[in-house]
Each structure stands twice: as structure tokens, then as C-alpha cells.
mmCIF file of the N, C-alpha and C atoms, coordinates in Angstrom:
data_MODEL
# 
_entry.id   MODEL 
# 
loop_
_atom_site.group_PDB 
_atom_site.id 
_atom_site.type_symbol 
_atom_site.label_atom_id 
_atom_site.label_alt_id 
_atom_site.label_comp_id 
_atom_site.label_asym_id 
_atom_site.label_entity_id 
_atom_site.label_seq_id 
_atom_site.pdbx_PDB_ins_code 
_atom_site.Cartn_x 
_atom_site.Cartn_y 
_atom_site.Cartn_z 
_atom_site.occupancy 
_atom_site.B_iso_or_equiv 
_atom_site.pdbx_formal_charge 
_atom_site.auth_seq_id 
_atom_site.auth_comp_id 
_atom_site.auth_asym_id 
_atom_site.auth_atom_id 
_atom_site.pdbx_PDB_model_num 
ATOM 1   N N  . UNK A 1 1  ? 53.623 121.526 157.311 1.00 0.00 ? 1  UNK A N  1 
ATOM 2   C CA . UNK A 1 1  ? 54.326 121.284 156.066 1.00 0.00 ? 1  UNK A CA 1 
ATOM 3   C C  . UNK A 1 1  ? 55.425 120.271 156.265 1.00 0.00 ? 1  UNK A C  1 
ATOM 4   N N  . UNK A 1 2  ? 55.505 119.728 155.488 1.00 0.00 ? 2  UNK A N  1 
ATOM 5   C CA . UNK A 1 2  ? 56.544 118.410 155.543 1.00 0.00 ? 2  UNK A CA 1 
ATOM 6   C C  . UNK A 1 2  ? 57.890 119.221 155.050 1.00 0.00 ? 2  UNK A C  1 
ATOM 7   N N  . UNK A 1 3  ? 59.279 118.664 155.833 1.00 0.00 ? 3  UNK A N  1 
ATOM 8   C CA . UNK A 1 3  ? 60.875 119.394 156.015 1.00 0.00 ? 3  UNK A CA 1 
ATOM 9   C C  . UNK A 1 3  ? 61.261 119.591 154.608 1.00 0.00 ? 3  UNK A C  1 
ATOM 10  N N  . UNK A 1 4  ? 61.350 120.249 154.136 1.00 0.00 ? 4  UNK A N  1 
ATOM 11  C CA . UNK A 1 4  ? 62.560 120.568 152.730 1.00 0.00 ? 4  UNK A CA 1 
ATOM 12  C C  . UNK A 1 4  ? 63.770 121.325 153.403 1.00 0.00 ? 4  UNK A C  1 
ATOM 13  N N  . UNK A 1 5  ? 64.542 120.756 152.139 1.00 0.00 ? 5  UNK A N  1 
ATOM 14  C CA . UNK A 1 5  ? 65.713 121.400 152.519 1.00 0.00 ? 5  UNK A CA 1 
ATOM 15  C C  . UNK A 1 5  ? 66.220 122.311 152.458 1.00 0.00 ? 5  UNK A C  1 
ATOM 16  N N  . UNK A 1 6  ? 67.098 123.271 152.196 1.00 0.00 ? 6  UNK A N  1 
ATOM 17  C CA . UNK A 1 6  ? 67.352 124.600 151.589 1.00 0.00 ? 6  UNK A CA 1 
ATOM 18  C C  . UNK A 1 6  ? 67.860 124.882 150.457 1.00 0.00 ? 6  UNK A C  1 
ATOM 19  N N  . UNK A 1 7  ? 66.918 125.684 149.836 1.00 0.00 ? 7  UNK A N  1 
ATOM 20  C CA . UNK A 1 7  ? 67.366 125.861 148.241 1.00 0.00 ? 7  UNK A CA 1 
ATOM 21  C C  . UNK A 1 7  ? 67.115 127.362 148.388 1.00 0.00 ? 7  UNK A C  1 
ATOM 22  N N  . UNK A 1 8  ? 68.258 127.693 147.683 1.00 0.00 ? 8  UNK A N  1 
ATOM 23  C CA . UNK A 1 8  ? 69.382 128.804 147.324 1.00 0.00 ? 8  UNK A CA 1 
ATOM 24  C C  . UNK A 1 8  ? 68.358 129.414 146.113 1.00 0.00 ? 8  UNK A C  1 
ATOM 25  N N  . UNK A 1 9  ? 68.498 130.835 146.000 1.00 0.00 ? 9  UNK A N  1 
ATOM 26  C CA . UNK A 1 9  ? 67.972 131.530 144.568 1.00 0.00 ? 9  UNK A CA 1 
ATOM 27  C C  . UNK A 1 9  ? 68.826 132.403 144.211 1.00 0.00 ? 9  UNK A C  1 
ATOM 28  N N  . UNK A 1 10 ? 69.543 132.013 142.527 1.00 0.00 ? 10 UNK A N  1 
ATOM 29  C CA . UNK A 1 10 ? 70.429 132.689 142.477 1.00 0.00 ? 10 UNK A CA 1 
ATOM 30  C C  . UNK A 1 10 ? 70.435 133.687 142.146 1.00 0.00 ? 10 UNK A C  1 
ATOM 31  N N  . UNK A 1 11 ? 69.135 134.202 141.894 1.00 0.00 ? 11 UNK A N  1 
ATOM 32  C CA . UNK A 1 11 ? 68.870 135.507 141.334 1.00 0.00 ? 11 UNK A CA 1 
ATOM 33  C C  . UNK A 1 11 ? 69.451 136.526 142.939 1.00 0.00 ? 11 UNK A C  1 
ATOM 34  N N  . UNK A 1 12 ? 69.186 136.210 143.899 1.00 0.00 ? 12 UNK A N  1 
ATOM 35  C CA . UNK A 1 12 ? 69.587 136.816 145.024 1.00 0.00 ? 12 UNK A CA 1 
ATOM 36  C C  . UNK A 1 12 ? 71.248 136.952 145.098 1.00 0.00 ? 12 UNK A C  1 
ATOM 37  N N  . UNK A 1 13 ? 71.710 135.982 144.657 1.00 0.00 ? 13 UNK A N  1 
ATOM 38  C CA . UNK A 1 13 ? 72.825 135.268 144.558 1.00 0.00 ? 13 UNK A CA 1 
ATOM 39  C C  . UNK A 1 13 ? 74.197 136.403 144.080 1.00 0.00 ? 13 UNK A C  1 
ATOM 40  N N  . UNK A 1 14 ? 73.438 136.201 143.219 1.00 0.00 ? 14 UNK A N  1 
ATOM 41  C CA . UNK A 1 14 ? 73.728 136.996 141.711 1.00 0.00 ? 14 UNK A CA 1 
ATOM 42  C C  . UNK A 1 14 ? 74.853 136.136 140.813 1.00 0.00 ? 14 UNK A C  1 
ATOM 43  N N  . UNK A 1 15 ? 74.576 136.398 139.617 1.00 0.00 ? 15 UNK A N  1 
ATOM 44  C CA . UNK A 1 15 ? 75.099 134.903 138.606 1.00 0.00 ? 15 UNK A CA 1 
ATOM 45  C C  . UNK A 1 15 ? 76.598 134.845 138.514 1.00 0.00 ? 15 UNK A C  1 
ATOM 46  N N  . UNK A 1 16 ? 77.010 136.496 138.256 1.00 0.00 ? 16 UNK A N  1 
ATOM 47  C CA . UNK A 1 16 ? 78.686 136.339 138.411 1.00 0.00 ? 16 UNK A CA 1 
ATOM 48  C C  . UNK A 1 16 ? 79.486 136.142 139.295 1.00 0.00 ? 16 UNK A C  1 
ATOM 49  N N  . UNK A 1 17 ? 78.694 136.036 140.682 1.00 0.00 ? 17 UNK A N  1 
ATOM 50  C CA . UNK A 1 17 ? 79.370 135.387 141.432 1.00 0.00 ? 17 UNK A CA 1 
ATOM 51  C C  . UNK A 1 17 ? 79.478 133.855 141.909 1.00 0.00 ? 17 UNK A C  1 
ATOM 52  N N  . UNK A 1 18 ? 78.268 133.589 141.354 1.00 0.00 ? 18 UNK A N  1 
ATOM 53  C CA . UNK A 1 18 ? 78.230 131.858 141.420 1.00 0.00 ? 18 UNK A CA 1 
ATOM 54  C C  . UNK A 1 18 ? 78.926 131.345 140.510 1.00 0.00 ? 18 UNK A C  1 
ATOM 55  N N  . UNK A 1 19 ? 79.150 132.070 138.977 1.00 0.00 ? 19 UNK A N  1 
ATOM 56  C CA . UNK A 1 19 ? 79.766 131.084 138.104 1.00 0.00 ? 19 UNK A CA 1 
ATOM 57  C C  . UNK A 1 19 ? 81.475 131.930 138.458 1.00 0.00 ? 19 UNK A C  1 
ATOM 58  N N  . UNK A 1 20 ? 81.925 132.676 139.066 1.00 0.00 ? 20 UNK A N  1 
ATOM 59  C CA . UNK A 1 20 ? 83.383 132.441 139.808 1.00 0.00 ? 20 UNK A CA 1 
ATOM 60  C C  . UNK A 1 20 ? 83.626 131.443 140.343 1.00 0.00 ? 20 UNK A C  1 
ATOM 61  N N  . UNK A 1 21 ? 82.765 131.002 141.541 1.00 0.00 ? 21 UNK A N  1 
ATOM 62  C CA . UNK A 1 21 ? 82.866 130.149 142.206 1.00 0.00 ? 21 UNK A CA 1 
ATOM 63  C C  . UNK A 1 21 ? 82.767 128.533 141.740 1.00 0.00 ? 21 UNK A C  1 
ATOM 64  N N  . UNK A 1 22 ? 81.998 128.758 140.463 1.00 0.00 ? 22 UNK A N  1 
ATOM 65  C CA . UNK A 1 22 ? 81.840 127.084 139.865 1.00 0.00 ? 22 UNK A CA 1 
ATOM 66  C C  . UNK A 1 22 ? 82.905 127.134 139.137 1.00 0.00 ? 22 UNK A C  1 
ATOM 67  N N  . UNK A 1 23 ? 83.439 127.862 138.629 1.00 0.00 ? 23 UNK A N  1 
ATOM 68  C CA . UNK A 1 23 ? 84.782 127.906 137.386 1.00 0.00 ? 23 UNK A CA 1 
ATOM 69  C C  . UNK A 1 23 ? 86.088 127.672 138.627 1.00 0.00 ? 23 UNK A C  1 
ATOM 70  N N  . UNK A 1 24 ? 85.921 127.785 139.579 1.00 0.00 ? 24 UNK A N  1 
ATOM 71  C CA . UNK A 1 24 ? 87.320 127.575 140.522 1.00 0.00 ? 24 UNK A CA 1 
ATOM 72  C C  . UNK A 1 24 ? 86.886 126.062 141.230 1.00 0.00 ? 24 UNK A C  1 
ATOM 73  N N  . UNK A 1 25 ? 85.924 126.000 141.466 1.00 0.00 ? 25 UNK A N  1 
ATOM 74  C CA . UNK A 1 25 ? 85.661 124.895 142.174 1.00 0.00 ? 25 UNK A CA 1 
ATOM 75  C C  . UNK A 1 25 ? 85.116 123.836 141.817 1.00 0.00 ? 25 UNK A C  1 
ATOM 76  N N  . UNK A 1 26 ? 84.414 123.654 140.792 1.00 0.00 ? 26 UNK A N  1 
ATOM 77  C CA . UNK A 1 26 ? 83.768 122.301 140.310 1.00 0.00 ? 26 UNK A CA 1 
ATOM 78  C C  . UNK A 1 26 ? 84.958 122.527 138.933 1.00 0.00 ? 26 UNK A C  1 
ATOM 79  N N  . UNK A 1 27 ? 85.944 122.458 138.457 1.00 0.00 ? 27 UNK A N  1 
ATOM 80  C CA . UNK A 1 27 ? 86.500 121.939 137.280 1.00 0.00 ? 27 UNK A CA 1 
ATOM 81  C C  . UNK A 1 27 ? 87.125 120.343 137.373 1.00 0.00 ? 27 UNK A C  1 
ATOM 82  N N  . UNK A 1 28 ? 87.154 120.455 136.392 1.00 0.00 ? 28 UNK A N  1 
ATOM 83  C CA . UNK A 1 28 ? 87.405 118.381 136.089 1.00 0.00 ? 28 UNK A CA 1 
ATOM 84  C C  . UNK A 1 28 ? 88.559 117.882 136.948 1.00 0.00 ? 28 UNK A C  1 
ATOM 85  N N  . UNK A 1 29 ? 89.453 118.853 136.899 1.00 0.00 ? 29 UNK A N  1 
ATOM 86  C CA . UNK A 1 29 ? 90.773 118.589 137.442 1.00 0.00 ? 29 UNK A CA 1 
ATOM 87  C C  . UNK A 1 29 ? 90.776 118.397 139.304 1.00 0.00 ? 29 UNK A C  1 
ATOM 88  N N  . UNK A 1 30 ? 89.679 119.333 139.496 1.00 0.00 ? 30 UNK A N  1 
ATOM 89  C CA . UNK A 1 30 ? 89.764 119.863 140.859 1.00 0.00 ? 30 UNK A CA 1 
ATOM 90  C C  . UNK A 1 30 ? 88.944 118.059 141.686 1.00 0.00 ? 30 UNK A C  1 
ATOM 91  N N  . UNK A 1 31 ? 87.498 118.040 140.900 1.00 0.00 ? 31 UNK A N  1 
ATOM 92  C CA . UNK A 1 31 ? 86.727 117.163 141.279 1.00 0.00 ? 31 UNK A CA 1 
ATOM 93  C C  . UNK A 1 31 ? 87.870 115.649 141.094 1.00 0.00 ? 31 UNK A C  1 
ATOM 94  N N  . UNK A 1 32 ? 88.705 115.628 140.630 1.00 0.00 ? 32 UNK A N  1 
ATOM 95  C CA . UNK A 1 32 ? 89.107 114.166 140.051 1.00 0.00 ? 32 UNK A CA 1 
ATOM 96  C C  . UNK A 1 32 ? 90.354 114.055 141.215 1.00 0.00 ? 32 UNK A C  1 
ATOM 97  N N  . UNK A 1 33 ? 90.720 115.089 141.921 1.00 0.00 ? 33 UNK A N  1 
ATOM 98  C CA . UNK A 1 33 ? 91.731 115.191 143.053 1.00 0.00 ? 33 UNK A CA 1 
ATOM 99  C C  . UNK A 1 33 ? 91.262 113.942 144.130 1.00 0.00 ? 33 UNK A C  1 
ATOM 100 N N  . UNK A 1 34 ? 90.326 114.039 144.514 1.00 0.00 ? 34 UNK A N  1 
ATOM 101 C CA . UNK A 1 34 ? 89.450 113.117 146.026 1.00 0.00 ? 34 UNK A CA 1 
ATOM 102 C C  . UNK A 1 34 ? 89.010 111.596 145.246 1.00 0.00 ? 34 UNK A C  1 
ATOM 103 N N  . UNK A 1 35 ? 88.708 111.792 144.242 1.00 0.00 ? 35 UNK A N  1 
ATOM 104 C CA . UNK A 1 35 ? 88.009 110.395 143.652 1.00 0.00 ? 35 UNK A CA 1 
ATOM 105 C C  . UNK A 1 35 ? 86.303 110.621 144.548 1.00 0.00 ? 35 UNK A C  1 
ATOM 106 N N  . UNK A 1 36 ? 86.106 111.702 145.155 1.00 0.00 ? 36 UNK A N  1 
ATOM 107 C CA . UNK A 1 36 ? 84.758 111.386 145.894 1.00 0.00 ? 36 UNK A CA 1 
ATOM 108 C C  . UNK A 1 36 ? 83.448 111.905 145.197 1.00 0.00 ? 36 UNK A C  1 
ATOM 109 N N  . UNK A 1 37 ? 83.736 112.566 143.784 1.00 0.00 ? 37 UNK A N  1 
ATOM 110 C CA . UNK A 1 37 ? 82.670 112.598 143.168 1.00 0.00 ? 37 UNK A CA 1 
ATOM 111 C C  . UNK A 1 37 ? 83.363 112.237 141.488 1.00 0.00 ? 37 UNK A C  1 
ATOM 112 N N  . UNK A 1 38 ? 81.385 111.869 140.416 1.00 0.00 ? 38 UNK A N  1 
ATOM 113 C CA . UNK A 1 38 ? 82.023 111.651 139.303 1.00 0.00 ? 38 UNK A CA 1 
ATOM 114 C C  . UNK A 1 38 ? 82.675 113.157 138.815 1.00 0.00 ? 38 UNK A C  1 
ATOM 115 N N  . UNK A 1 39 ? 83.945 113.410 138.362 1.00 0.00 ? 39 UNK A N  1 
ATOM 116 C CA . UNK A 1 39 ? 83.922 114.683 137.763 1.00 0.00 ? 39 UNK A CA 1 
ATOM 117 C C  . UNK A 1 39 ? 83.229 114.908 136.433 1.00 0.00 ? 39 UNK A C  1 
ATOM 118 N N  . UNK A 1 40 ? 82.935 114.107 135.552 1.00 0.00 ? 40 UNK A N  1 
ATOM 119 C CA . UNK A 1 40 ? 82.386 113.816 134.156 1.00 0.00 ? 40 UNK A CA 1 
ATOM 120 C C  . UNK A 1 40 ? 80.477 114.164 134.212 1.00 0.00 ? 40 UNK A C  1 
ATOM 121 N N  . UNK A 1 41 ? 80.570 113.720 135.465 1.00 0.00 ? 41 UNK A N  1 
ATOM 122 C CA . UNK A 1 41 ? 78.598 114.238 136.565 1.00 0.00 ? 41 UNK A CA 1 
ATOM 123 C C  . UNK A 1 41 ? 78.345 115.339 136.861 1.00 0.00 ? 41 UNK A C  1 
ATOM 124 N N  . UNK A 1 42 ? 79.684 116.111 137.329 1.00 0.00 ? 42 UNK A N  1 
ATOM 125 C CA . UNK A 1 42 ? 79.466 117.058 137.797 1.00 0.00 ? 42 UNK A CA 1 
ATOM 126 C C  . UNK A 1 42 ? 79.617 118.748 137.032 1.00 0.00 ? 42 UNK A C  1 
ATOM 127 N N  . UNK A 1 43 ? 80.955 118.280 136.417 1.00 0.00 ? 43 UNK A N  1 
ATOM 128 C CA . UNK A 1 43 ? 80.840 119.209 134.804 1.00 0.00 ? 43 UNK A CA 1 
ATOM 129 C C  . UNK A 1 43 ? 79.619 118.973 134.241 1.00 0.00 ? 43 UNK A C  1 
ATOM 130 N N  . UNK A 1 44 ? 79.017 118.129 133.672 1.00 0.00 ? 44 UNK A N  1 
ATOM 131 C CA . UNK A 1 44 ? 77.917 118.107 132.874 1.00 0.00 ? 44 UNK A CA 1 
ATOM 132 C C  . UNK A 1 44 ? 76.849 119.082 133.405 1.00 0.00 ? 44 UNK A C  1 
ATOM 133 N N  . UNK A 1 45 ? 76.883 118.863 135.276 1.00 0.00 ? 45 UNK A N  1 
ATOM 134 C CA . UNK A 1 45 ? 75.567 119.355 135.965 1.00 0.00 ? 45 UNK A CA 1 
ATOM 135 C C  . UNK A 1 45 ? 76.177 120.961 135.278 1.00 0.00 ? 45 UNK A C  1 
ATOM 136 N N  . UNK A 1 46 ? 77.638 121.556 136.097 1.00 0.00 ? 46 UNK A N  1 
ATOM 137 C CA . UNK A 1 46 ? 77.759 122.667 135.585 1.00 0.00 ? 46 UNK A CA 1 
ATOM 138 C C  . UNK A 1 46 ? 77.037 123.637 134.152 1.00 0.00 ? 46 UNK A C  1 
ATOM 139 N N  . UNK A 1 47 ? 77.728 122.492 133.244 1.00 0.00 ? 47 UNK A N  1 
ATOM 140 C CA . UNK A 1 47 ? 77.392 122.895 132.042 1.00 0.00 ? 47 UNK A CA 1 
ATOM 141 C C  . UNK A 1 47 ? 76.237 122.984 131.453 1.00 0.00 ? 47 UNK A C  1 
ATOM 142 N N  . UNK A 1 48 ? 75.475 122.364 131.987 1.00 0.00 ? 48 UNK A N  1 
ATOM 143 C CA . UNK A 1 48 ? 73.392 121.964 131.982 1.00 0.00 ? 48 UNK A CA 1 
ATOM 144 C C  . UNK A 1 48 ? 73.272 123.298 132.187 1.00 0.00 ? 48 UNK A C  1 
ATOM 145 N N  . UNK A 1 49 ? 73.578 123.517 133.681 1.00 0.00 ? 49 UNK A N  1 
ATOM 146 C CA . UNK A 1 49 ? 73.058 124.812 134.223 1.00 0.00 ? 49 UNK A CA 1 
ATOM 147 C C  . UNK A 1 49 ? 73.344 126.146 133.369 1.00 0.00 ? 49 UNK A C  1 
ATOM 148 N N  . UNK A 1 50 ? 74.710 126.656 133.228 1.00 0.00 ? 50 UNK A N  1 
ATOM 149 C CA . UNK A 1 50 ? 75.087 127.509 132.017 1.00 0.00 ? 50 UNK A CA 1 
ATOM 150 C C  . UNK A 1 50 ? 74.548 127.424 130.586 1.00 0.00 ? 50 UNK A C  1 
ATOM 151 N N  . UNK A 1 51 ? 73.852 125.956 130.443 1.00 0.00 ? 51 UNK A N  1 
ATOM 152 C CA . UNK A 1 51 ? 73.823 125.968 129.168 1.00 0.00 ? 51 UNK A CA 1 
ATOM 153 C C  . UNK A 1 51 ? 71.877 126.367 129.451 1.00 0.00 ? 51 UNK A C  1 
ATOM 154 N N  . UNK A 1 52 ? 71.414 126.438 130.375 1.00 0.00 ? 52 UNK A N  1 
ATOM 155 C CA . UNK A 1 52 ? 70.009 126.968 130.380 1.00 0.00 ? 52 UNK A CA 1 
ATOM 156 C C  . UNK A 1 52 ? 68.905 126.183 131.045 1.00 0.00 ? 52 UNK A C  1 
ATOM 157 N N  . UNK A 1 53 ? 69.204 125.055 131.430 1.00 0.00 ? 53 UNK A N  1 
ATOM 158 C CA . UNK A 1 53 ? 68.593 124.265 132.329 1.00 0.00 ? 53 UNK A CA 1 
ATOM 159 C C  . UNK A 1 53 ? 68.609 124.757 133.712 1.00 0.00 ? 53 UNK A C  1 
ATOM 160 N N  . UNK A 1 54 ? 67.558 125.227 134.323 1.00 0.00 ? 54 UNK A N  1 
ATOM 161 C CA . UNK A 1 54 ? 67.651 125.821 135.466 1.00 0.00 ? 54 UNK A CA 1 
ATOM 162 C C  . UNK A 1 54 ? 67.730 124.733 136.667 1.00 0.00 ? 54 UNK A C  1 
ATOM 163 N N  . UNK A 1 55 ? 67.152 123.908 136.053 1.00 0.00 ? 55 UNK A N  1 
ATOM 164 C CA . UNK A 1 55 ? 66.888 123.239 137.055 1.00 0.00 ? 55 UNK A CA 1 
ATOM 165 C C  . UNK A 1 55 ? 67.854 122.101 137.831 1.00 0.00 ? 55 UNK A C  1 
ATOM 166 N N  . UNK A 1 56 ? 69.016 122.268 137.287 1.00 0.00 ? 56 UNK A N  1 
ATOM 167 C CA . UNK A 1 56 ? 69.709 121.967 137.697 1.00 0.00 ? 56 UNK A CA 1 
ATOM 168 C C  . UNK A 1 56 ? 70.606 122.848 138.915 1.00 0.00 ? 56 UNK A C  1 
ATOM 169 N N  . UNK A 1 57 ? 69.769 123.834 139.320 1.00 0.00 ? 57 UNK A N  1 
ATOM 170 C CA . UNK A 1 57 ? 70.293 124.777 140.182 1.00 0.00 ? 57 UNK A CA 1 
ATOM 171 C C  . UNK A 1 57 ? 70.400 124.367 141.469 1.00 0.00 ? 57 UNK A C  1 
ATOM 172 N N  . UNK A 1 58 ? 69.669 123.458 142.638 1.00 0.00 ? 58 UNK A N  1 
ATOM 173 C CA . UNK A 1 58 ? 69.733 122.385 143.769 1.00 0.00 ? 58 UNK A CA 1 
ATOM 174 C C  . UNK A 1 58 ? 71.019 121.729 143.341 1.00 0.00 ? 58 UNK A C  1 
ATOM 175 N N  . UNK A 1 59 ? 71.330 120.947 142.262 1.00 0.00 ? 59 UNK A N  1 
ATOM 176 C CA . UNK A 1 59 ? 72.247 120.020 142.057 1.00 0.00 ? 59 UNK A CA 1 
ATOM 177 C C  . UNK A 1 59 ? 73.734 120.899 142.059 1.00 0.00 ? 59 UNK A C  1 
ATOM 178 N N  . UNK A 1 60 ? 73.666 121.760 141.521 1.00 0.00 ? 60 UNK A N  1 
ATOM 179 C CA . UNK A 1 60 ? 74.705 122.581 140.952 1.00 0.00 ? 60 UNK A CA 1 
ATOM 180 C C  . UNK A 1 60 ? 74.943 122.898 142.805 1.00 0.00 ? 60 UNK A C  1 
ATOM 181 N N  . UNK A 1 61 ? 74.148 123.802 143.469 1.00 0.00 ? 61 UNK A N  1 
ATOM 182 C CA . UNK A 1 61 ? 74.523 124.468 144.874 1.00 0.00 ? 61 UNK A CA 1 
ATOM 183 C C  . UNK A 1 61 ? 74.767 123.470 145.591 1.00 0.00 ? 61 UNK A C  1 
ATOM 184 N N  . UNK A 1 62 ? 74.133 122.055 145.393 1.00 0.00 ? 62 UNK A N  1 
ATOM 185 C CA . UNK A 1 62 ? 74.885 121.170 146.509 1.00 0.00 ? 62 UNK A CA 1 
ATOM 186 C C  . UNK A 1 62 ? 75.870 120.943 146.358 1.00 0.00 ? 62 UNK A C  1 
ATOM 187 N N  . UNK A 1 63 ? 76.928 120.911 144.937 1.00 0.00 ? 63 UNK A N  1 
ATOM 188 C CA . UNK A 1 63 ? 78.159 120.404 144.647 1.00 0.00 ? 63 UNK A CA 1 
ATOM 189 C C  . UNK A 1 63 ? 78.990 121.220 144.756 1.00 0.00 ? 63 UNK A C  1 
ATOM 190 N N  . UNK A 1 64 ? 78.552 122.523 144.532 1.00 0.00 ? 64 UNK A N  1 
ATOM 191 C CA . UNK A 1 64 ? 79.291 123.726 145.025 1.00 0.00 ? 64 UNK A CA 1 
ATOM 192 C C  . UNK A 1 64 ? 79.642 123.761 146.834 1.00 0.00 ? 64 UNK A C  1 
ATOM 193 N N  . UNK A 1 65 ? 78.582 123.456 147.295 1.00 0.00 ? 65 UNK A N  1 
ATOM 194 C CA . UNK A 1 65 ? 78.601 123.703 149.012 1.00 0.00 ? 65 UNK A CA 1 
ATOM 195 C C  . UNK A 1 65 ? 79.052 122.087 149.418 1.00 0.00 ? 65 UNK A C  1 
ATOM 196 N N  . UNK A 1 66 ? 79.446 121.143 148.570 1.00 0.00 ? 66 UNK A N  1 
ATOM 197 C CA . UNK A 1 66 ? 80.428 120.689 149.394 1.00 0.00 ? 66 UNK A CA 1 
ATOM 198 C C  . UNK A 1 66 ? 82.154 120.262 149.074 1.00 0.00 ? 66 UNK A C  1 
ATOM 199 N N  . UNK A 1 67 ? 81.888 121.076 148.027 1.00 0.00 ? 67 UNK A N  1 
ATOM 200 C CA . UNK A 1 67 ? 83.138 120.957 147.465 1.00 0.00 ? 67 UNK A CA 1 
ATOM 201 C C  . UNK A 1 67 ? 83.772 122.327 148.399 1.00 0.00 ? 67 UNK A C  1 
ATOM 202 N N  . UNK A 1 68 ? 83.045 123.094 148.823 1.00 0.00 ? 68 UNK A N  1 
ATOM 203 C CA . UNK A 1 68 ? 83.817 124.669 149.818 1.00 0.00 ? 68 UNK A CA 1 
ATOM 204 C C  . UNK A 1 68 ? 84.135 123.933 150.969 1.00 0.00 ? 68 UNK A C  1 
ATOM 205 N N  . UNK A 1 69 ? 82.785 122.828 151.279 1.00 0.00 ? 69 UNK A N  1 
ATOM 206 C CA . UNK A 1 69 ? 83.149 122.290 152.581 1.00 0.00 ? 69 UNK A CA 1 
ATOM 207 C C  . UNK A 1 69 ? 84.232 121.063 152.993 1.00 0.00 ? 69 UNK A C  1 
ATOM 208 N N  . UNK A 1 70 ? 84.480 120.801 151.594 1.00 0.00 ? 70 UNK A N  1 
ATOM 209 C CA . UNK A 1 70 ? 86.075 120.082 151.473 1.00 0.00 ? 70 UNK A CA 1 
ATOM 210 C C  . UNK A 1 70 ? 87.146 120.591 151.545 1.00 0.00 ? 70 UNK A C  1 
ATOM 211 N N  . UNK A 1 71 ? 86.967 122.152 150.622 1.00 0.00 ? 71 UNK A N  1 
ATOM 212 C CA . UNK A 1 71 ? 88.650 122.329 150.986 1.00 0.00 ? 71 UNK A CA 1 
ATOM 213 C C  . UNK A 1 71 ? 88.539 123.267 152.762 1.00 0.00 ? 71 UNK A C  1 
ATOM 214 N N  . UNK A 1 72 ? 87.802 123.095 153.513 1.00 0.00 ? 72 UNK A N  1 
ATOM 215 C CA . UNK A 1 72 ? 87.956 123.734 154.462 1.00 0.00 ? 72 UNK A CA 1 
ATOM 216 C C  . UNK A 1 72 ? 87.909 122.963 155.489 1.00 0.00 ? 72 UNK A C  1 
ATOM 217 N N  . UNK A 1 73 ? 87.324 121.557 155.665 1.00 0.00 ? 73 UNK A N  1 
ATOM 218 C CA . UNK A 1 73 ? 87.542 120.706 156.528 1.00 0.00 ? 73 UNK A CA 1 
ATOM 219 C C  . UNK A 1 73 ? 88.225 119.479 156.221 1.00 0.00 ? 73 UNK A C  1 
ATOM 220 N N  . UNK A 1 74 ? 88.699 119.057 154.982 1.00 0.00 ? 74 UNK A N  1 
ATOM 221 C CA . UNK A 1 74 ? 89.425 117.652 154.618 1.00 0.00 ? 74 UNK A CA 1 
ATOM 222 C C  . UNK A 1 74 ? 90.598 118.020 153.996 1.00 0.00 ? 74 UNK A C  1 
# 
């Protein structure tokens, strides 16, 4: 099988704890601190996802997992 990467299921997850974590960590204010992502890109992805687009769930966990991995190493 050819490498994929790792994708997250949030049903395992469980939802109220992912959207804690997106409501503290992906907000406009937070993303617009670094200049290293669009924040206007990344709310939207948020809001896609909440708003019922699943599939924005890869996009959503990568921005989540490196926005944790910012405030813990930069």
C-alpha cells in the first residue's frame, strides 16, 4: 500500500472535546498572533466543519495539531 498519513476519527475523539480545543486554539485573534497562517482560512475551515462538512476534518486536525505544536515549541 502506498504511505498515508494519519487521520484522526473524531467519533473516537469525541466532539466536545475537539470543539474545546478549536474554540481556544484556532480563533481569529489567536491565528493572527504569528502571521504564519491565513486566520480568515482557517476560521472558515473551523466553521465548514461545525457547520456540517465533514470533510474538512484532515484540514481542521492538521491546524489544530500545529497550532498545540506552536504554543509548545515556538
Amino acid at each position: 500500500r502506498p504511505k498515508r498519513g494519519f487521520i484522526m476519527d473524531f467519533r473516537e475523539f469525541g466532539e466536545p472535546r475537539l470543539r474545546a480545543l478549536t474554540d481556544r486554539y484556532l480563533t481569529r485573534a489567536r491565528l493572527a498572533e504569528t502571521g504564519l497562517l491565513d486566520p480568515d482560512i482557517a476560521v472558515q475551515c473551523v466553521q465548514n466543519y461545525y457547520g456540517g462538512d465533514r470533510t474538512m476534518g484532515p484540514k481542521l486536525w492538521t491546524l489544530l495539531m500545529f497550532e498545540l505544536w506552536r504554543e509548545k515549541f515556538l
